[in-house]
Every structure is written in C-alpha cells, then in structure tokens.
N, CA, C and O atoms as CSV, one atom per row, in Angstrom:
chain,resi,resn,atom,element,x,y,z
A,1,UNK,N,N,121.744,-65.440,-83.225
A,1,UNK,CA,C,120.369,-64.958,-83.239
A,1,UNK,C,C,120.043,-64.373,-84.611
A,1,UNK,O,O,120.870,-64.033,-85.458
A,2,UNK,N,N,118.922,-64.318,-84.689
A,2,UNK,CA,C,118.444,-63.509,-86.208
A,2,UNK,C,C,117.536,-62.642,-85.530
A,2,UNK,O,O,116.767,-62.640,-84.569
A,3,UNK,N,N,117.985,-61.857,-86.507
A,3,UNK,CA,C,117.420,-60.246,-85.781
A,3,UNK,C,C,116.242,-59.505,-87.076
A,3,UNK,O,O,116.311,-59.925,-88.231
A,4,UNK,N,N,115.425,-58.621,-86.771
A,4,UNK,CA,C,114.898,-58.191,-87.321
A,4,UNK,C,C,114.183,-56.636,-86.905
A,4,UNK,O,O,113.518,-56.608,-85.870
A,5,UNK,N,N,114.330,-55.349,-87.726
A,5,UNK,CA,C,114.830,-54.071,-87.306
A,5,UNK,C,C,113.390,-54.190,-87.734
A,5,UNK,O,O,112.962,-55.120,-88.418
A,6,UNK,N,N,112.414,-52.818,-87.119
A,6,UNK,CA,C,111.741,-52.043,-87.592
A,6,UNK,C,C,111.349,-50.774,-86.898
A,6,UNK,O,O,112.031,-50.435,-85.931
A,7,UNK,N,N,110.323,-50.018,-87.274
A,7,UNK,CA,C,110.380,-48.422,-86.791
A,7,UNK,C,C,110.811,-47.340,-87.568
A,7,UNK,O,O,110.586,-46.195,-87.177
A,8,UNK,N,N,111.557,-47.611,-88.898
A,8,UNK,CA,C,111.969,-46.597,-89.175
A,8,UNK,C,C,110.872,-45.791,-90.429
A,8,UNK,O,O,109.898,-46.327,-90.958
A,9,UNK,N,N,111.327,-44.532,-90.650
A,9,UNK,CA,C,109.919,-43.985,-91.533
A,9,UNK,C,C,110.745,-42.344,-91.868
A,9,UNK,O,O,111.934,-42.047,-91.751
A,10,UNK,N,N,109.487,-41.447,-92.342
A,10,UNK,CA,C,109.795,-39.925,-92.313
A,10,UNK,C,C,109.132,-39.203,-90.964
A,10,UNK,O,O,108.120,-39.126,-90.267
A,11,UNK,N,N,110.198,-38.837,-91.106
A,11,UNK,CA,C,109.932,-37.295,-89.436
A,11,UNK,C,C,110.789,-35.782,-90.133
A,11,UNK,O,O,111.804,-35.580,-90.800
A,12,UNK,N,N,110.127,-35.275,-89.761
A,12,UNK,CA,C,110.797,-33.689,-89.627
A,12,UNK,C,C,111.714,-33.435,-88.655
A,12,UNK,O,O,111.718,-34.089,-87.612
A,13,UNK,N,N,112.557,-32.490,-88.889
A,13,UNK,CA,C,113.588,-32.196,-88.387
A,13,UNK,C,C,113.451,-31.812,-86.966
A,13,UNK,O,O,112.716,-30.830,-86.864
A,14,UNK,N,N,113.940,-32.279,-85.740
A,14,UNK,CA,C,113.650,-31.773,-84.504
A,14,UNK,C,C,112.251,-32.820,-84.370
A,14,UNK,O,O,111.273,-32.248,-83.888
A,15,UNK,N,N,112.080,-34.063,-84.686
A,15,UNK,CA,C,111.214,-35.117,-83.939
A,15,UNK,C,C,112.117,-36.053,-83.990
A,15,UNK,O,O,113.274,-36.078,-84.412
A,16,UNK,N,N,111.320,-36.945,-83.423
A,16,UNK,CA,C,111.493,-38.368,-82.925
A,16,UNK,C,C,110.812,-40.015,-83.627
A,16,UNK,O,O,109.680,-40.340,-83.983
A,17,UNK,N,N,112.061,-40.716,-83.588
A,17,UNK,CA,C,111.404,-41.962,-83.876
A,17,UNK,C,C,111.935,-42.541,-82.720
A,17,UNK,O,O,112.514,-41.877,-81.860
A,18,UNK,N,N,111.709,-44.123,-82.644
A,18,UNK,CA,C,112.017,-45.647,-81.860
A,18,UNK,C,C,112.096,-46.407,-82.823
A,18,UNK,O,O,111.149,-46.628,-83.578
A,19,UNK,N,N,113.268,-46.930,-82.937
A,19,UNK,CA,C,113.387,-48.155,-83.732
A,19,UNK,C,C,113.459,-49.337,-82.470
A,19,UNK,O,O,113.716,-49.220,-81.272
A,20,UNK,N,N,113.117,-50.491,-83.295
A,20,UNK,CA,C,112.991,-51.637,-82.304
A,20,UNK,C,C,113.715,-52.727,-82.989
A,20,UNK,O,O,113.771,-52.454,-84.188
A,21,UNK,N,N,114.277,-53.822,-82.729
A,21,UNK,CA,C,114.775,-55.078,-83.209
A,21,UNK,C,C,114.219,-56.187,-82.205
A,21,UNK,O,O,114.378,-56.288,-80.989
A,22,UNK,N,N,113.678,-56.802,-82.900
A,22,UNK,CA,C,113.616,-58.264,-82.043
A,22,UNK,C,C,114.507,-59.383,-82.720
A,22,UNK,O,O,114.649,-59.568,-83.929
A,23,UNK,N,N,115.107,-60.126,-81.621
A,23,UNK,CA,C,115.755,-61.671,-81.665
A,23,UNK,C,C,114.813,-62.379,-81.246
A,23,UNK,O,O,113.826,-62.336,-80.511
A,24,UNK,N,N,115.544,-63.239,-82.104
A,24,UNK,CA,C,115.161,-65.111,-82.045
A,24,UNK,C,C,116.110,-65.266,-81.047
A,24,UNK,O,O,117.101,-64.647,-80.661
A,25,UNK,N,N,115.237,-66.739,-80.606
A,25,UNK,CA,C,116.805,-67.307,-79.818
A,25,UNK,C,C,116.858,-67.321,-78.337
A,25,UNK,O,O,116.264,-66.529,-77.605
A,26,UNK,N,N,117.661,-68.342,-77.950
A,26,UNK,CA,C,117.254,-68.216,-76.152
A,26,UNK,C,C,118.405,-67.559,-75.464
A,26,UNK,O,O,118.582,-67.416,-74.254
A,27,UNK,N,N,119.301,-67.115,-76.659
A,27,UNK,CA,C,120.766,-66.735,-75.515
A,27,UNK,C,C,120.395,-64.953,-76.327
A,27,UNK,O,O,120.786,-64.875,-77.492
A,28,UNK,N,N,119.932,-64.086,-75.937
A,28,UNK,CA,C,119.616,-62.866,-76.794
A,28,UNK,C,C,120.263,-61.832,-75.233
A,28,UNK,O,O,120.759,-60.707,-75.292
A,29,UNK,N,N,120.071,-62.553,-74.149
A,29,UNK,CA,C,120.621,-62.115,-72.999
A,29,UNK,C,C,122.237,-62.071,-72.883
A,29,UNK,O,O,122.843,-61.403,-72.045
A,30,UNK,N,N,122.768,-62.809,-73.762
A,30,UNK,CA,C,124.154,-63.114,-73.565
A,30,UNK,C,C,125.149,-62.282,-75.000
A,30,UNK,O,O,126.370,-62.170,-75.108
A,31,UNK,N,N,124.231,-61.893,-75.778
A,31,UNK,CA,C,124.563,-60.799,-76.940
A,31,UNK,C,C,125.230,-59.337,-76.256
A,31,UNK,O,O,125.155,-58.840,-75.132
A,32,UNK,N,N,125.602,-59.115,-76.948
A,32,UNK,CA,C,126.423,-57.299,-77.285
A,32,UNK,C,C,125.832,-57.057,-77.986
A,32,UNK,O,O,125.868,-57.807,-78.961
A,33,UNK,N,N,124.805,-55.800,-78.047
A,33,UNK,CA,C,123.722,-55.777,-79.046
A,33,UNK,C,C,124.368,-54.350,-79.669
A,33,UNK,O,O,125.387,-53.766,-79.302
A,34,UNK,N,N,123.252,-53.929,-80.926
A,34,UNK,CA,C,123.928,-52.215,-80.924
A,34,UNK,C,C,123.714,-52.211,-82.184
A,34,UNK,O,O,123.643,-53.242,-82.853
A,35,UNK,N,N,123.548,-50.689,-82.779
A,35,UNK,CA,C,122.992,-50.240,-83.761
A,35,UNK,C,C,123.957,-49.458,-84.991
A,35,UNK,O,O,124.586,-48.441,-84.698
A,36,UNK,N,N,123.994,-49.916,-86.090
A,36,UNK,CA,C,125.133,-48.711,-87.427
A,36,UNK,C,C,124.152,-48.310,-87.870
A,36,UNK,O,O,123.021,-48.651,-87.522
A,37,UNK,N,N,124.510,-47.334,-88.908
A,37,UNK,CA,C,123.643,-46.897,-89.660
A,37,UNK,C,C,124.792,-46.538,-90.941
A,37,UNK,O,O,126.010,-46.456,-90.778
A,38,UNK,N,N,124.099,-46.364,-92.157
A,38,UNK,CA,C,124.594,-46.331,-93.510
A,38,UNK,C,C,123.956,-45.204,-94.432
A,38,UNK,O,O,122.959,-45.304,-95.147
A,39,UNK,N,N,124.778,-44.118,-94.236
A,39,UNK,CA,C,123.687,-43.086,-95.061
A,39,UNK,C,C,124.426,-43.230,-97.209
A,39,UNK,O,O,125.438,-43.766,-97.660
A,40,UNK,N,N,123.515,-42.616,-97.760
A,40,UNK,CA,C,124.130,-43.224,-99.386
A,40,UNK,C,C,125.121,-42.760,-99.617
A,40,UNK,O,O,125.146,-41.560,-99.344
A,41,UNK,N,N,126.102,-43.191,-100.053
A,41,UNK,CA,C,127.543,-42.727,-100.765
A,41,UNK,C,C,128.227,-42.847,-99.344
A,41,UNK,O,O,129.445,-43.027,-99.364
A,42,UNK,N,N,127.658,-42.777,-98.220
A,42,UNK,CA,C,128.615,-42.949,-97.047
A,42,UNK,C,C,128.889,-44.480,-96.854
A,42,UNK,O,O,128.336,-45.354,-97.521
A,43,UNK,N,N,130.131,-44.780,-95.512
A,43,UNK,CA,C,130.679,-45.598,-95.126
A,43,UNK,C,C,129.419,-46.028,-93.511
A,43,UNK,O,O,128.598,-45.287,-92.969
A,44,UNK,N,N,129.699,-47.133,-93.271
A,44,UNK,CA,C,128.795,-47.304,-92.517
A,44,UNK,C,C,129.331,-47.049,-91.006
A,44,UNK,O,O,130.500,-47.204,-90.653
A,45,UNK,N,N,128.481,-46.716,-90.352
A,45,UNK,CA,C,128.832,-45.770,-89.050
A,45,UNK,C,C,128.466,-46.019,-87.833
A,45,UNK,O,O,127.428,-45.520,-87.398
A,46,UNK,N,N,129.372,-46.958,-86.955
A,46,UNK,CA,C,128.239,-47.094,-85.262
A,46,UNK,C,C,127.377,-46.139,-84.926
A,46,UNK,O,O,127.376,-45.052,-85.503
A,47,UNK,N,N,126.565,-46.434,-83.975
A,47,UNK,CA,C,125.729,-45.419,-83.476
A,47,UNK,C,C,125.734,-45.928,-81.781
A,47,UNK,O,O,125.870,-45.138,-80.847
A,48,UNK,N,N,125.619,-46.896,-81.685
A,48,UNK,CA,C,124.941,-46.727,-80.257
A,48,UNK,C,C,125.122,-48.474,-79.719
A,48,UNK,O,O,124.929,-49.023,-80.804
A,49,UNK,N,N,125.287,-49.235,-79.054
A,49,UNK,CA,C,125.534,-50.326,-77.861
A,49,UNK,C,C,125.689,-50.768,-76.623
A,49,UNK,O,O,126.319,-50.213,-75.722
A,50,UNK,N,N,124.984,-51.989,-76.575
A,50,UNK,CA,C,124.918,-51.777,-75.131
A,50,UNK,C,C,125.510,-53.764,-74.799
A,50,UNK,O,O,125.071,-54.763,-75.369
A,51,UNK,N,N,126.561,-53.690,-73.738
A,51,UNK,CA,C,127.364,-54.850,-73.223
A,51,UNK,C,C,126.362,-55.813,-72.604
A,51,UNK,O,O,125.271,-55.541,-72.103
A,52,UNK,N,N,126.882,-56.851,-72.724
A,52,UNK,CA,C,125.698,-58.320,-72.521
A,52,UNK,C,C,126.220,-58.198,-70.983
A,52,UNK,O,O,125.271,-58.411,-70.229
A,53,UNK,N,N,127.050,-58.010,-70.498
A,53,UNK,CA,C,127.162,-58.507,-68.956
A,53,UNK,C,C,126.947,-56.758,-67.953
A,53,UNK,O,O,126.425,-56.406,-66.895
A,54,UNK,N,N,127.371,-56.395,-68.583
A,54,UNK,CA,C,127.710,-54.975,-67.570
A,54,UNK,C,C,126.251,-53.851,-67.630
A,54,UNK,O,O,125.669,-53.058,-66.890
A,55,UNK,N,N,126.158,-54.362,-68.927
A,55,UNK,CA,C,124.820,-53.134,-68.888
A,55,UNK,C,C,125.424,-51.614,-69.721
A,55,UNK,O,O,124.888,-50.779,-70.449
A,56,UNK,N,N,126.694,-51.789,-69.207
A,56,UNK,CA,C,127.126,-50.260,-70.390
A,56,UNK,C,C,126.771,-50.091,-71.503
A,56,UNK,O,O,126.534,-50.882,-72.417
A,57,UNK,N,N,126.717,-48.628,-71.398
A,57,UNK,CA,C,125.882,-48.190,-73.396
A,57,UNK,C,C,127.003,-47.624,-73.771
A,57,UNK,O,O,127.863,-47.343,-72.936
A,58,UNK,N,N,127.211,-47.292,-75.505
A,58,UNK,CA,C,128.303,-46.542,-75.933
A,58,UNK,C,C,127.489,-46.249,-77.240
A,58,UNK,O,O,126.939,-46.897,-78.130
A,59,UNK,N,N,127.742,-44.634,-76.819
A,59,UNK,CA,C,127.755,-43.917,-78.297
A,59,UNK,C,C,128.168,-43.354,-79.657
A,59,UNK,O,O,129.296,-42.886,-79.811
A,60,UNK,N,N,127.647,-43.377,-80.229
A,60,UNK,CA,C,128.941,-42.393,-81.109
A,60,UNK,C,C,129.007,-41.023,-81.068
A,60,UNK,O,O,127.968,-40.559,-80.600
A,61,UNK,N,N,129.923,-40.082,-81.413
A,61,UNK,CA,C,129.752,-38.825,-81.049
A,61,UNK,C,C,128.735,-38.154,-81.379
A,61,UNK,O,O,128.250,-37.271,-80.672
A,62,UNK,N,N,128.214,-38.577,-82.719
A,62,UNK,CA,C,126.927,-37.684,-83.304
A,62,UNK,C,C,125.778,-37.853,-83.110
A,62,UNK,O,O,124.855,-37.312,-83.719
A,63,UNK,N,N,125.681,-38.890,-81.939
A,63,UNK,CA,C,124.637,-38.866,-81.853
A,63,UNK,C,C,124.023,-38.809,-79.691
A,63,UNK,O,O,123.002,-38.859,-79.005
A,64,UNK,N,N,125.459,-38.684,-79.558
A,64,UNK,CA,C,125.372,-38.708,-78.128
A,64,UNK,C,C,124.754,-37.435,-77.339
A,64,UNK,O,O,125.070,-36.245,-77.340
A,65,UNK,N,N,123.675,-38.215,-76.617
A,65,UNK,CA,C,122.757,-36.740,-75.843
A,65,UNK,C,C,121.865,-36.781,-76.521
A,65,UNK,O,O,121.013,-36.060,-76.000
A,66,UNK,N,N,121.371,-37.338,-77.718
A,66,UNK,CA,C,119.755,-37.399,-78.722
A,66,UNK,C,C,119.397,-38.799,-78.693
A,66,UNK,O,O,118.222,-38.970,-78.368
A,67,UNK,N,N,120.052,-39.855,-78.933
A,67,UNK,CA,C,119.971,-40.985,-78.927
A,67,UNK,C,C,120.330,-41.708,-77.839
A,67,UNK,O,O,121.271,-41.411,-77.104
A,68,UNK,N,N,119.289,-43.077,-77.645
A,68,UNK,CA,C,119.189,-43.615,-76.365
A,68,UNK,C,C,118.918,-45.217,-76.387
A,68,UNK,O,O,117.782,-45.676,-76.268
A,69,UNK,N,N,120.113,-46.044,-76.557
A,69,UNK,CA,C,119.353,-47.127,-76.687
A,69,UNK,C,C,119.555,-48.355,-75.410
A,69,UNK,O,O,120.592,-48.356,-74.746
A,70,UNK,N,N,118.600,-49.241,-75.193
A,70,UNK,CA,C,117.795,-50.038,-74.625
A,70,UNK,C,C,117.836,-51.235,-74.697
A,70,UNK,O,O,117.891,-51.706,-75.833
A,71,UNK,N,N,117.828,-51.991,-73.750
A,71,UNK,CA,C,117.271,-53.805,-74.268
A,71,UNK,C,C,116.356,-54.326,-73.245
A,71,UNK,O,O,116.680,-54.207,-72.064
A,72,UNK,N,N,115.109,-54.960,-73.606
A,72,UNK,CA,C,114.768,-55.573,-72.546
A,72,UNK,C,C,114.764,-57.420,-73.255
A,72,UNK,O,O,114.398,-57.884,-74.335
A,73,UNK,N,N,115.215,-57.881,-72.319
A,73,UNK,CA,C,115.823,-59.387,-72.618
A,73,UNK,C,C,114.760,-60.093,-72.470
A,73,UNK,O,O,114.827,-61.028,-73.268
A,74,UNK,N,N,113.276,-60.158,-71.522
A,74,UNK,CA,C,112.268,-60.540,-71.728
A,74,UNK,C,C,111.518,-60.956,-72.682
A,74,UNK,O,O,110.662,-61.839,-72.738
A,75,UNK,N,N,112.052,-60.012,-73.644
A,75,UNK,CA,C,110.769,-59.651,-74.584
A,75,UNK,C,C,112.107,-59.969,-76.009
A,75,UNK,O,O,111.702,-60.161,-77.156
A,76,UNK,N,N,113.716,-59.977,-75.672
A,76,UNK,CA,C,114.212,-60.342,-76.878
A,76,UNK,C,C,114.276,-59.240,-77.873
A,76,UNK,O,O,114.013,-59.464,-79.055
A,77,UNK,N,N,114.721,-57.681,-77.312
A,77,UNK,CA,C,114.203,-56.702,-78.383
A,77,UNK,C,C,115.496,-55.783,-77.809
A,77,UNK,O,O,116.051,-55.870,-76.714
A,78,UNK,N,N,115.661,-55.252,-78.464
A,78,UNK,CA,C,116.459,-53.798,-78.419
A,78,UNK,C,C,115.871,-52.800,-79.151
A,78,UNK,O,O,115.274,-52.863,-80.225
A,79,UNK,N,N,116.146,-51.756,-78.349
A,79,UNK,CA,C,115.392,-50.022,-79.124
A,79,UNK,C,C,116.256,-49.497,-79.256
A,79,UNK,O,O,117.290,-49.703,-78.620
A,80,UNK,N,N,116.047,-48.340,-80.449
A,80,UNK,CA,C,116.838,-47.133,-80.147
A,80,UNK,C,C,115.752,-45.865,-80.320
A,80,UNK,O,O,114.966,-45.684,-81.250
A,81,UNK,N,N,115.947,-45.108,-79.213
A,81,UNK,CA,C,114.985,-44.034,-79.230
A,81,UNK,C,C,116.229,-43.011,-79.726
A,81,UNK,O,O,117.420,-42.960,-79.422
A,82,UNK,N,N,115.330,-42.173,-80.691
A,82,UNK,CA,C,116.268,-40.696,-81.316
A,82,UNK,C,C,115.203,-39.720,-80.828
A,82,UNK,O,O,113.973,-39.762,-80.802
A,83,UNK,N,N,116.018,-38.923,-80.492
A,83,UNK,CA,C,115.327,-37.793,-80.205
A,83,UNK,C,C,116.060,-36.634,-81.447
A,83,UNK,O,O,116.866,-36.932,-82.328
A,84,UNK,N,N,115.403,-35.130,-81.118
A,84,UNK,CA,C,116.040,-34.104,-82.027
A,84,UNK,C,C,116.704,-34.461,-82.885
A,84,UNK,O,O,117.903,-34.202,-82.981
A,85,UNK,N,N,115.919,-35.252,-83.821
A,85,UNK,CA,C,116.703,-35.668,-85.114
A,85,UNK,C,C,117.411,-34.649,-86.086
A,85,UNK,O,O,117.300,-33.485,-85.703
A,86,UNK,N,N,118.157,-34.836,-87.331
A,86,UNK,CA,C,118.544,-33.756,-88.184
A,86,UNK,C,C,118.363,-34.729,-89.046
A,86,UNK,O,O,118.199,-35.948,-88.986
A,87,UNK,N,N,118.463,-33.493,-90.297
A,87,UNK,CA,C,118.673,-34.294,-91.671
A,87,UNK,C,C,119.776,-35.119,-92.238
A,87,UNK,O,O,119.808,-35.748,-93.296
A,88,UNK,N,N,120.969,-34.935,-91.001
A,88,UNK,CA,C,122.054,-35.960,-91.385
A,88,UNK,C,C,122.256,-37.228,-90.666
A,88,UNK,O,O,123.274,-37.880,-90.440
A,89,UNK,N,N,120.595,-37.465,-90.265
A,89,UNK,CA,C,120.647,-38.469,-89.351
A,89,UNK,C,C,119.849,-39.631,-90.536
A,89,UNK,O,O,119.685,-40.849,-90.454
A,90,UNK,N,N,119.533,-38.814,-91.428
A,90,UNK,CA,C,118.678,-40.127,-92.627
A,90,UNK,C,C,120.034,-40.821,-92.772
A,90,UNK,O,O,121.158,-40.319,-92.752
A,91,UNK,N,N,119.543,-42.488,-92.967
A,91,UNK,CA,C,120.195,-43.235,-93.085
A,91,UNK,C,C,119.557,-44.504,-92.916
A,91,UNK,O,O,118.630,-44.526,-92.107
A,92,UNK,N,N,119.906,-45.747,-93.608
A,92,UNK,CA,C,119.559,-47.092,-92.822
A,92,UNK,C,C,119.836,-47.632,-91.961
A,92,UNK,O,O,120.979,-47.949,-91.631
A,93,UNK,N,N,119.040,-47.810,-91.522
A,93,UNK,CA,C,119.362,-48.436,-89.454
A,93,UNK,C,C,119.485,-50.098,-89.315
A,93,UNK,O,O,118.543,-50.884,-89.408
A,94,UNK,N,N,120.767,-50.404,-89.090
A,94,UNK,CA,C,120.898,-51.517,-89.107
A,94,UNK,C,C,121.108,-51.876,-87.220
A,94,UNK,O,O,121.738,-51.149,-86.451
A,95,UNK,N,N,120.360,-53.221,-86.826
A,95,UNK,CA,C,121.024,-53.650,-85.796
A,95,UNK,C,C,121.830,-54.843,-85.894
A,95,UNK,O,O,122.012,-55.443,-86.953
A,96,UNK,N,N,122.326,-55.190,-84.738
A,96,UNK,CA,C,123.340,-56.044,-84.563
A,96,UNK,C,C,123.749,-56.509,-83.198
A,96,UNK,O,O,123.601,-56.049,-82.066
A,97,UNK,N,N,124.297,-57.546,-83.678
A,97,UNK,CA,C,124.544,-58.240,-82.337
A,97,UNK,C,C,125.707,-59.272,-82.440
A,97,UNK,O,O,125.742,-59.877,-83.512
A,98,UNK,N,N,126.973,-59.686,-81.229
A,98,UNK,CA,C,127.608,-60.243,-80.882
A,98,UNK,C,C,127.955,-61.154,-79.771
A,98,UNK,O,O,128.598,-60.843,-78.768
A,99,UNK,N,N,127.497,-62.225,-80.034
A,99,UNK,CA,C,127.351,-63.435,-79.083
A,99,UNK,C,C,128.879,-63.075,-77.629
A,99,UNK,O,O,130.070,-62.814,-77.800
A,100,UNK,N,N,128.298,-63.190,-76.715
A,100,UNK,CA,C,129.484,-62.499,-75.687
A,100,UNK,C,C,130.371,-61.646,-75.976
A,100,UNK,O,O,131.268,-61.581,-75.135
A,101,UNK,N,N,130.489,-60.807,-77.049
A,101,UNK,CA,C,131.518,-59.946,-77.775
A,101,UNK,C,C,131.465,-58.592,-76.467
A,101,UNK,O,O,130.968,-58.358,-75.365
A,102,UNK,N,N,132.058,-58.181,-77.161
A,102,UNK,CA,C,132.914,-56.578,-76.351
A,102,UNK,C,C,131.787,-55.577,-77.121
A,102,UNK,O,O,131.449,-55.718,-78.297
A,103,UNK,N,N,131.311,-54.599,-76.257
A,103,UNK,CA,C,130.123,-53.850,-77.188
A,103,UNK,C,C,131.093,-52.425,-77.429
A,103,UNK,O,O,130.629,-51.628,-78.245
A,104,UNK,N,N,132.141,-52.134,-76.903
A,104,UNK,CA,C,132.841,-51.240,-76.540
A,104,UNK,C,C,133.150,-50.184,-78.502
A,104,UNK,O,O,134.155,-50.378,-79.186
A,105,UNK,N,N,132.636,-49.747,-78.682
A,105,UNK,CA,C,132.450,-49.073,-80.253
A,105,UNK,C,C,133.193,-49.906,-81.113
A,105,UNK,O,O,132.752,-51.009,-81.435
A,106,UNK,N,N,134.680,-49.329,-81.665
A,106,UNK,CA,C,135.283,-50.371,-82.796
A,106,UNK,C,C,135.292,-51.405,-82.413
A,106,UNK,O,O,135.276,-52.367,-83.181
A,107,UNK,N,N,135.321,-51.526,-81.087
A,107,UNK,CA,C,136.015,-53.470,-80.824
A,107,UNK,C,C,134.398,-53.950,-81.024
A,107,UNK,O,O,134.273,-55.174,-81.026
A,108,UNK,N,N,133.238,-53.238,-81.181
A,108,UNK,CA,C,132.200,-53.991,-81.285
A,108,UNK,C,C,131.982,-54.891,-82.888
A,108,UNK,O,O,131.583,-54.335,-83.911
A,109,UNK,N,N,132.278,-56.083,-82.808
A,109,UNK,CA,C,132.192,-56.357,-84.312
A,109,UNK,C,C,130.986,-57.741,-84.372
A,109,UNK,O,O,131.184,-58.935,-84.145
A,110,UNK,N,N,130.065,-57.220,-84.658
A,110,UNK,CA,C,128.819,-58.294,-85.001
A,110,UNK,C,C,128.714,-59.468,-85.611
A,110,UNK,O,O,129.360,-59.499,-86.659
A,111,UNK,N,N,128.206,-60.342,-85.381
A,111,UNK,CA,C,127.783,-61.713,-86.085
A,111,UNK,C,C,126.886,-62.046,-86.649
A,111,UNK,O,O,126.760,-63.024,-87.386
A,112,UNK,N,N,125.942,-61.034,-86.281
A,112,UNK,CA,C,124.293,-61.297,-86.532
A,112,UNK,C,C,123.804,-59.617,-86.986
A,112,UNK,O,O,124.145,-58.666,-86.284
A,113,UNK,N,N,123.116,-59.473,-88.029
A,113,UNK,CA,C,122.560,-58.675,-88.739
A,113,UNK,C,C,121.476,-58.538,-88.781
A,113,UNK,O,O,120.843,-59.589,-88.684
A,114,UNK,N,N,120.560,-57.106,-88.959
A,114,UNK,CA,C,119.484,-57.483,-89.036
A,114,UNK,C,C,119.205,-56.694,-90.338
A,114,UNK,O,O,120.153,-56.326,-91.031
A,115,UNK,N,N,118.103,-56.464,-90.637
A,115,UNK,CA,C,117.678,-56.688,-92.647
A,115,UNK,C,C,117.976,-54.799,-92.749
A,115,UNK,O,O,118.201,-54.497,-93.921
A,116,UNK,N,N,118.001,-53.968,-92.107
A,116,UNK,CA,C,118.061,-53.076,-91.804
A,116,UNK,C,C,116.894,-52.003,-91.892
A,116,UNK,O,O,116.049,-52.508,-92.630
A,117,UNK,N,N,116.405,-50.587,-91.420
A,117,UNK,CA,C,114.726,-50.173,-91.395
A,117,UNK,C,C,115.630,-48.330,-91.731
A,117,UNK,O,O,116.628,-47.927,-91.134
A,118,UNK,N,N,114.899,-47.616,-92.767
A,118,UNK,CA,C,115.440,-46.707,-93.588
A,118,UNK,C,C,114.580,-45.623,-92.580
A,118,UNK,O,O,113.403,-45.889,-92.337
A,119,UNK,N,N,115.187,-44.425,-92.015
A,119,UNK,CA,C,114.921,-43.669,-91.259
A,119,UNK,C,C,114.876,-42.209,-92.127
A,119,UNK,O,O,115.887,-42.484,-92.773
A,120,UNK,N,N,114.583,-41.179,-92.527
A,120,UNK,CA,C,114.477,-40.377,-93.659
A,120,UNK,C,C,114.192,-39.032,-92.622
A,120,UNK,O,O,113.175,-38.991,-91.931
A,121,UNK,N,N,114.744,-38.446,-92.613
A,121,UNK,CA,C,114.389,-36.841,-91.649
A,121,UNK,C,C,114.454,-35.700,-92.371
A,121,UNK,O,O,115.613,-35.312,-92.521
A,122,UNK,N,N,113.673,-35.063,-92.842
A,122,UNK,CA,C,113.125,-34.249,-93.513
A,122,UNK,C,C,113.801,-32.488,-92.764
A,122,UNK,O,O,113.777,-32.227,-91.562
A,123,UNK,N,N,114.364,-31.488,-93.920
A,123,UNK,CA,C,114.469,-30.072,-92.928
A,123,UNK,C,C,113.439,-29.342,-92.474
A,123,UNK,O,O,113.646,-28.351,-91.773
C-alpha cells in the first residue's frame, strides 16, 4: 500500500491533535498498521499499532494513556488521536504498515511508509 500521513501542526502543551493516514489499495484490511515518530538528533521511536487480524493495539510507554490509535478499513485510513500532549512529543509522525506482519512493537517491522506529518507542541 502507499500511505499518506496528515494532521500534524502546532498545539500547546496539554492539547490535542489527530493525525490521519490514508492507503491505497484493496488489501489495507490485511495490513499491521502503526505509527513512529522521529524527534531531531533522536533515533526513531514506535508509538502506537494496531494487528490486521486480532484488532490488538500496542503502545509505547510514553505515550500510553494519551494516545489512541484507530483504523477504519472502509474508508482505508488509520488515526492517531494524542491527547495531553508535551513538548517531548514534537516530532515527525510517520505511519506505517505491514502486509500480514506481527504489529506486536519491535517485531512490528514495516514495508510501506508514509511521507511523514511534523507535529510541534509548544510549553
């Protein structure tokens, strides 16, 4: 699938964005979808996935209990809603996806990229 991220912008500290990704493609139902992010000088960092068959989500620690993400297969899209953001949550938001893969955090390893959408949270 080819993916394509958007939603991201400036918020103040303690709001909220939704990022969204839409796929191409008729098998977007059969993906391991899920979100990294890349803040500057850092290493790039899961955040959040959800399993093509089971429906399970997995977080990463820093962001678990604020962040919430979603797919509806209809429509070919995955979200991630953030809530109570911080300033160490700026970063570029990349999604991703793995054709029947394991969404399960490290073992989640993607095939498909999307261009990534720069999220900026202000103190």
């Amino acid at each position: 699938v080819q993916l394509q991220a958007s939603g991201g912008g400036l918020v103040q500290a303690g709001g909220s964005l939704r990022l969204s990704c839409a796929a191409s493609g008729r098998t977007f139902s059969s993906h391991a979808i899920g979100w990294f992010r890349q803040a500057p000088g850092k290493e790039r960092e899961f955040v959040a996935s959800i399993s093509w068959s089971s429906g399970s989500k997995y977080y990463g620690d820093s962001v678990k209990g604020r962040f919430t993400i979603s797919r509806d297969n209809a429509k070919n899209t995955m979200y991630l809603q953030m809530n109570i953001l911080k300033p160490e949550d700026t970063a570029v938001y990349y999604c991703a996806a793995k054709y029947r893969g394991i969404a399960i955090m490290d073992q989640f390893i993607p095939d498909s990229w999307g261009q990534g959408t720069l999220v900026t949270v202000s103190s």
